[in-house]
N, C-alpha and C positions, 0 to 999 in steps of 0.2 A: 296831196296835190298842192304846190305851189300858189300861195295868191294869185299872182299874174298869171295863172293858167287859164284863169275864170275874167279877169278884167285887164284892162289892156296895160301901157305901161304909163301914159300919160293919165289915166284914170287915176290908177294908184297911189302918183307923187301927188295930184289935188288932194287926191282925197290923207295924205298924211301931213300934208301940212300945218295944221292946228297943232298937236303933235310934236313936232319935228322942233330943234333947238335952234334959236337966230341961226347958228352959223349952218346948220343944217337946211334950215330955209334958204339957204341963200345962196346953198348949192342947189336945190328942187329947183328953185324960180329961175335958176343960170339955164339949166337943160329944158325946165317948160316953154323958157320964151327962147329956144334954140334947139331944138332938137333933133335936128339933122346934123350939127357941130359936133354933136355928143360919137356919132359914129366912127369919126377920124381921129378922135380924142381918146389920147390915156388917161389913166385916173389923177397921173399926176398935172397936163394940161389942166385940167377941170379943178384942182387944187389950188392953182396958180392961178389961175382966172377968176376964182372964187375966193383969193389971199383966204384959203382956210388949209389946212393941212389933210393931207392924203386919208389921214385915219376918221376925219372929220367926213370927207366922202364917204367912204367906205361906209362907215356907221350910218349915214342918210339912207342908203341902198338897202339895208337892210331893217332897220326901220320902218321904211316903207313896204318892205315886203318881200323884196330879195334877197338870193343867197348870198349877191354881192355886185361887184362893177359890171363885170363882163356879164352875170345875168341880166342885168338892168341893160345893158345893151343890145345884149340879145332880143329881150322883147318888145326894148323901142324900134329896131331892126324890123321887127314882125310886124310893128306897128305902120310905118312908115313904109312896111313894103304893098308893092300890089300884090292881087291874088296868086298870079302864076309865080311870082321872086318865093311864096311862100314853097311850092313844089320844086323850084330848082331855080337858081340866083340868073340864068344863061338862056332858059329858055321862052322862045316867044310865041305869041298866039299865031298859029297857021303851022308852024313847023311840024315836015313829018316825022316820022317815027325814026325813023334816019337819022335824020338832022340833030334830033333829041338828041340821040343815040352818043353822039361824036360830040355834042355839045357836055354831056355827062364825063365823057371820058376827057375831053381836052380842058375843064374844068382838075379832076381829079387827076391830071399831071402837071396841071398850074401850082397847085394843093403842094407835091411832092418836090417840084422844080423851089420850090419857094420854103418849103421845110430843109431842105438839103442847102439853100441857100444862108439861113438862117444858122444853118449849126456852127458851135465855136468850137475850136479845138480843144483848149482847156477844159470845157465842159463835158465832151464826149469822153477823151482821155481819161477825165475823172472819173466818173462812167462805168466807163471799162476796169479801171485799178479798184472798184468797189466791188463790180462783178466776180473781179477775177479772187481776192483777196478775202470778199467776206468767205464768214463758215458757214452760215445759209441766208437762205433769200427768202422774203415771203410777199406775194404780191397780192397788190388790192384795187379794185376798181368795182363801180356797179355799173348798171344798162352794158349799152354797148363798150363803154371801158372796158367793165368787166369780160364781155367777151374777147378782147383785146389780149385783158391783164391773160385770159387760158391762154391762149396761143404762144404766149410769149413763156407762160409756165411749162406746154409739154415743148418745146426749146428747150428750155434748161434741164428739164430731166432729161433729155435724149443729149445734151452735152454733158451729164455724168454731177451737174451743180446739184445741191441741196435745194430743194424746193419745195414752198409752201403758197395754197392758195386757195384758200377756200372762196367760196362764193358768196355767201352768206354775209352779210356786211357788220355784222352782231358780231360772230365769227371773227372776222377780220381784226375786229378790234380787239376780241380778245387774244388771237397770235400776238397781235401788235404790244401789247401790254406784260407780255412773253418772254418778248425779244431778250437776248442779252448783246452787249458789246463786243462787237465782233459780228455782228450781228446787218443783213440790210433789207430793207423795205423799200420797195417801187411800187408805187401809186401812181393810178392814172386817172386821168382826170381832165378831158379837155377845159372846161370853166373852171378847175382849181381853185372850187368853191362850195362843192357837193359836200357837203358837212360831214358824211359818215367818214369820206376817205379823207376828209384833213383830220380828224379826228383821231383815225387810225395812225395817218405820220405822225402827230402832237404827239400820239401813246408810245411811238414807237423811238422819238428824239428820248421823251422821259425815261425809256430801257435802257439808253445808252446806246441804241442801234443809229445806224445812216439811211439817210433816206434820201432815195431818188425819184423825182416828180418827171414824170412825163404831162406835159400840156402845154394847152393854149395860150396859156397866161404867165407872162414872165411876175406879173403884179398880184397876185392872187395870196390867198392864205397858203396854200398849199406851197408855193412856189416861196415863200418865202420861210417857210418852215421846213422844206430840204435842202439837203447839203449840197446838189449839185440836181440841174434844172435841165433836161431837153424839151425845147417848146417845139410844137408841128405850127405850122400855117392853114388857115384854111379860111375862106371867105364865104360862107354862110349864111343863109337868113334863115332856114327853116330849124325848125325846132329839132330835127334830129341832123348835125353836121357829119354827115359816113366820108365824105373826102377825107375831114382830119383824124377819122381810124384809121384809113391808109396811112395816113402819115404816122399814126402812132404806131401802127404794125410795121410800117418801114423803116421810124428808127428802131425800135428793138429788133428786128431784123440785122441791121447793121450793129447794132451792140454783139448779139450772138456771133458772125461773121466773123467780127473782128476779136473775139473771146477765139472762136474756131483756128485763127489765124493764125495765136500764140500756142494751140495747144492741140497742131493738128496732130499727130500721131493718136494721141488719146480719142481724141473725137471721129476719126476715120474708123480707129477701132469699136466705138462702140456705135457708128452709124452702119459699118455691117450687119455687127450680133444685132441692132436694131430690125436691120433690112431681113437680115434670114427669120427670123422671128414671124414675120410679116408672111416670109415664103411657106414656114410649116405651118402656119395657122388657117392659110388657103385652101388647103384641102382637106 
């Protein structure tokens, strides 16, 4: 369990400040005496404001007790929010069950209108020429990532790709440590900071494989340790963000599609013998 599971996020940066290097300090005391500023803010804002350099954040964050930026924002997020922003960012005291309802759902096509907004061409194209081109794929995520990273795995088997995905996050690194050249790895990871799966990319750069990051954070470790980056959107306070599954199930959604688009004869073919399969095992 995370420090900040236990103590809040303003607690933690007091309490490492004795600790903490001048320039480190002086990132702490920027966001204690401001930390609402910190939620609009990139790492690199907070760098510049702080005349220390990005890697000098970074290191504070974790220091203190986080995985990284975006964790620490996260749970000043949690800190600063009220109780209900903690169950869902939209909903209000009185509302009924209704309301909720349509408040969740118009939410989580805010989440996808704004993923879909965000995608670059380059990046997805890349993408896709990795897809399509490695000789196998092996995919890694934990929590809900990971359930993310399955989905997106029985995809590629039922489009006929090489595919590996264990669950096990041990596991994962040891594929990753596997790999060879020619070789790709997709990690998911909304905060792009969960240590096992950057670990698993770092092992899987050093095979000589490519590695494509799906997440939240264009600034992250993860993100900056893959070759090519699709980030989701999602606006969040609560400790589990399932908006930006959606979004990550939707771009690899649209990776697979557009794999399907170049290579439909084959993929019509075996999404039959997939279908009858389905038919004789029904009875």
């Amino acid at each position: 369990m995370a420090s900040h599971e236990r103590a809040g996020a303003m607690t933690l940066l007091r309490a490492a400040l004795p600790g903490l290097s001048t320039t480190e300090r002086r990132v702490a005391d920027w966001i204690l005496t401001r930390p609402e500023h910190l939620l609009e803010a990139s790492m690199i804002d907070v760098a510049k404001a702080c005349e220390v350099s990005d890697t000098t954040v970074l290191r504070m964050c974790r220091n203190a007790g986080f995985a990284g930026y975006t964790d620490l924002k996260l749970a000043l997020a949690r800190d600063l929010a009220t109780p209900m922003q903690l169950i869902h960012d939209d909903v209000a005291d009185g509302d009924d069950p209704m309301t909720i309802a349509r408040k969740v759902f118009a939410h989580a096509a805010l989440s996808l209108q704004d993923t879909a907004d965000v995608i670059a061409q380059d990046d997805f194209t890349a993408a896709l020429e990795l897809l399509e081109t490695s000789r196998s794929v092996l995919v890694g995520g934990v929590g809900t990532s990971g359930v993310v990273g399955q989905s997106f795995y029985q995809r590629c088997r039922r489009l006929g790709i090489s595919c590996d995905a264990p669950q096990d996050s041990q596991v994962q690194n040891i594929h990753a440590a596997l790999l060879d050249p020619g070789d790709l790895v997709v990690v998911i990871s909304y905060s792009g900071e969960t240590r096992s799966v950057v670990s698993m990319a770092e092992g899987a750069r050093r095979a000589g494989a490519k590695v494509l990051a799906v997440t939240g954070n264009r600034e992250s470790h993860l993100a900056k340790v893959a070759d090519v980056v699709l980030q989701s959107v999602s606006h969040e306070t609560r400790n589990e963000p399932l908006a930006a599954r959606l979004c990550q199930l939707a771009l690899l959604d649209a990776l697979c599609v557009a794999y399907s688009h170049r290579h439909l004869a084959d993929v019509l073919s075996r999404d039959q013998r997939a279908g009858q399969s389905i038919v004789e095992s029904s009875f």
